[in-house]
Structures are given as structure tokens and as C-alpha cells.
N, C-alpha and C positions, 0 to 999 in steps of 0.2 A: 160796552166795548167787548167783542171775542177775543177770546185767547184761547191758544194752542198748547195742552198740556199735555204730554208726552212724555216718557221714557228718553233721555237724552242719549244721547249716541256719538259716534265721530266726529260728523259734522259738527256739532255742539261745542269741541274742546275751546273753539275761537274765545267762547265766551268765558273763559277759566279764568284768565285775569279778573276782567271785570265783576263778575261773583265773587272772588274774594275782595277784591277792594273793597263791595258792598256790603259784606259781611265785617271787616273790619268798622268801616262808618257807623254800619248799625249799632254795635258793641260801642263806641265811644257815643256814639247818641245818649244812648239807653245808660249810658255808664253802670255797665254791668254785663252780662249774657253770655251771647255769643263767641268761643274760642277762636282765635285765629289759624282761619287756613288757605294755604299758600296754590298758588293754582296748578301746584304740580300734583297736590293731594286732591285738589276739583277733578284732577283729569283722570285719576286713578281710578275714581267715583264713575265717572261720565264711563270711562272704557270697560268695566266692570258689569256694567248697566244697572248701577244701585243709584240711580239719581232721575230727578223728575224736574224735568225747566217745562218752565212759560214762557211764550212769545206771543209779541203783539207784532205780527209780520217779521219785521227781523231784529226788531226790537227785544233787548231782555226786558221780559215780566216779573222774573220770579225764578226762583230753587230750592233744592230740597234734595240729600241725600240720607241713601241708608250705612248703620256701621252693624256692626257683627260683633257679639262679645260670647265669653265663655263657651265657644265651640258652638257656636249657632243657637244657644239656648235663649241669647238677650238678641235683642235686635232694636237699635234707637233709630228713629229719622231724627236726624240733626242738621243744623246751618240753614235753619231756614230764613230765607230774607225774599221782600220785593220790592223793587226799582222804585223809588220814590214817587216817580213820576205815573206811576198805576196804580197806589194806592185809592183806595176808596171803592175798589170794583169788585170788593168781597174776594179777592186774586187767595191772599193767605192761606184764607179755611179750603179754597178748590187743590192748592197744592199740597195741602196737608192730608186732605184724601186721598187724593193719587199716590202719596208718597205712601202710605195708610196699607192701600189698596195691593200697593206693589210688595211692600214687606210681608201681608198677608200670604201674597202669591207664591215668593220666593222661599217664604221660611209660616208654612201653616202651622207647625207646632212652637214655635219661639213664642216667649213674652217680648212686649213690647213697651218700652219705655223712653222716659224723656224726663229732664230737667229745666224748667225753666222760669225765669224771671217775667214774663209776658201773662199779661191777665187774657190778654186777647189769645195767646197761644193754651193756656189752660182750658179757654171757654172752648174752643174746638175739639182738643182732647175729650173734654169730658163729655161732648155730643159724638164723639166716635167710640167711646166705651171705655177710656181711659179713666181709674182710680188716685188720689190721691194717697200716698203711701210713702214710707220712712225709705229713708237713702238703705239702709239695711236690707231692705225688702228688695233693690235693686241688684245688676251686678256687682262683684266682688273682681272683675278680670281688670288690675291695676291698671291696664293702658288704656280702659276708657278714663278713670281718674288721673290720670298724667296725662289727661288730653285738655284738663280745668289750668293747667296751670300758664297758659296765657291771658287768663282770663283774671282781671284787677281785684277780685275777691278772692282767690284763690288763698292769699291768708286765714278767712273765715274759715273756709272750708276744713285746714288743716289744723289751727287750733281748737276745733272741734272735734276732733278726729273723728272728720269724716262724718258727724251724724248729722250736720246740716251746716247749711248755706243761705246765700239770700235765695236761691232757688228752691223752686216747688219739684219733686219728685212726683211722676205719675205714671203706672202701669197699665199696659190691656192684658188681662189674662182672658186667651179663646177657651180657657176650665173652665172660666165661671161666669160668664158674659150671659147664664142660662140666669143669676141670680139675681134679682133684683135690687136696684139702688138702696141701702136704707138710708133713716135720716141719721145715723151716726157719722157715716160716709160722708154725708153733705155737708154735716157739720163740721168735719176733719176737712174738708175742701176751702169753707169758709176760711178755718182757725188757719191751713197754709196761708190764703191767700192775708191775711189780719198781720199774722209775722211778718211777711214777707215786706208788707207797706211800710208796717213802722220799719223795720231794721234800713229798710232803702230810704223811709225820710230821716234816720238819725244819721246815717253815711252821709246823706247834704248838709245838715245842717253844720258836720264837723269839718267838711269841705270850706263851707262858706266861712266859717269861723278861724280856719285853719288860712285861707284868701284873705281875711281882714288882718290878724295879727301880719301877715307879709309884709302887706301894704302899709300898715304903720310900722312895721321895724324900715322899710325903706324907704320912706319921708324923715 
């Protein structure tokens, strides 16, 4: 199946609703991730030209915008999602490039970063040259972290303060992209992703637990 991945533009804004409503879906799916955002903030995105859609003719495929932190020094692509109805056509990874591609464009010298709960979204990172690395290591500019807090873990997040979450932290630094993987790196990639399993299987398991005692207090 083709799709058309582009730089969204005016024309585009129609689809502002419906990206955010699939970005909320996604996030109660995954029960976790994804922030919610409202389609007046997609269109800020689209009008700005920091954002990347798919189309399958006039069909939404897919999205992906970029944010800006600490005076252009960070720069995350965030809110990524795709239409249910086109998964399986490798859509994700082609947006994740283009989105990739386009922050390189705009901002050559910014780091580039991301957080996330998706093993599918890590494995794309780390074939674009993204590091797995400490929330420390990330921005410090508090409105991308007041951007976690529609998100249902956002608890974790602050009774840690702030050093971690069920999400994985990963970097591109364009300084060092010259350096080679080592195997400490890979092993730090692994240990995220190991954390990150169990702490999301003991969250269901206290779910499911927390869903029986209901059901027996209401019988």
C-alpha cells in the first residue's frame, strides 16, 4: 500500500480532530504513553510546519509532530500514532523518519530526544541513531515535563522526582553519531527495556487485583 508522507500544511488542519482523538485511543490502549492533545495544539503544529502526516489518498495514515525545548537546544518529535486501519505496512518507522529528517532540517544543531513506553518505537529510534539515556541527560525546560501530566503515570514520574518513569528516555546527539555503539550502551538499552516490562506488568497485575476486590465488595 503507498502513502504520502509529507510536511503537513493548511490543507491538513481538517484532520486535527481526528489525530487527537487517535492519539487519546492510543494512550488508553497501551494504558500508558501518549499525552493528550487537543486539536487546537495539532493545528498549531500543522500551521508552524513542525508536523509530518500520511495519507492513504484522503485517508489519515499516520502523524508526528516536532516540539522545541530550551531555546532550540532539545528538540523531541512527539504524538506519534497510526490509523488502526494501516497498521502492518511498516507506516510508523517511515514517519518516524520523515519526522527525523525534518527536525534535522530545522534545528542541525539541537539534540534530539524522546520518551517512550513502545518497544516498537525504541527499535526505530535506535536504527536512527538514538541512545538510551537517564531523564537527567534530557531537557531540564519544565513545560515539556508539565506536558506528562495527562498522562496516567504521571504519579511515577513525580514521586521519583523526575529520574524515571515507565518510559524509556533516548537521545541523538549529531557530536557523537561519529562514535561507535558499544556493548555497555546496548546493554543499558536492554536494562531500559527489562524495567520498563516488569514495572508495566506489576501496574496490571495491581489493576486486575484492584478490579476483583470491586467486584467482590459489590456482590
Amino acid at each position: 500500500m503507498e502513502f504520502e508522507i509529507i510536511t503537513a500544511g493548511e490543507f491538513h488542519l481538517k484532520y486535527a480532530v481526528q489525530i487527537s482523538t487517535l492519539m487519546e485511543q492510543a494512550a488508553l490502549q497501551r494504558g500508558t504513553g501518549i499525552a493528550k492533545r487537543t486539536p487546537e495544539y495539532i493545528c498549531e503544529k500543522i500551521n508552524q510546519g513542525k508536523a509530518i502526516i500520511a495519507l492513504q489518498k484522503e485517508a489519515l495514515g499516520g502523524f508526528c509532530y516536532i516540539e522545541t525545548w530550551g531555546h532550540g537546544k532539545y528538540v523531541a518529535n512527539s504524538g506519534l500514532i497510526v490509523n488502526p486501519d494501516f497498521r502492518g505496512f511498516g507506516l510508523g518507522k517511515k514517519i518516524k523518519k520523515a519526522i527525523f529528517n525534518l527536525s534535522r532540517e530545522k534545528y542541525p544543531d539541537a539534540k534530539i530526544f524522546g520518551i517512550t513506553t513502545s518497544l516498537a518505537v525504541m527499535k526505530i529510534n535506535s536504527n536512527l541513531g538514538y541512545k538510551p539515556v537517564t531523564f537527567s541527560e534530557l531537557t531540564t525546560d519544565e513545560k515539556f515535563w508539565s506536558g506528562c501530566q495527562s498522562c496516567k503515570n504521571y504519579d511515577i514520574l513525580t514521586r521519583t522526582n523526575r529520574s524515571h518513569c515507565l518510559c524509556t528516555g533516548m537521545l541523538y546527539d549529531h557530536k557523537t553519531m561519529q562514535q561507535p555503539t558499544t556493548k555497555i550502551q546496548d546493554r543499558e538499552l536492554r536494562w531500559q527495556r527489562f524495567k520498563r516490562f516488569v514495572m508495566l506488568h506489576g501496574l496490571k497485575t495491581k489493576r486486575k487485583m484492584m478490579a476483583g476486590l470491586k467486584k467482590k465488595k459489590e456482590k
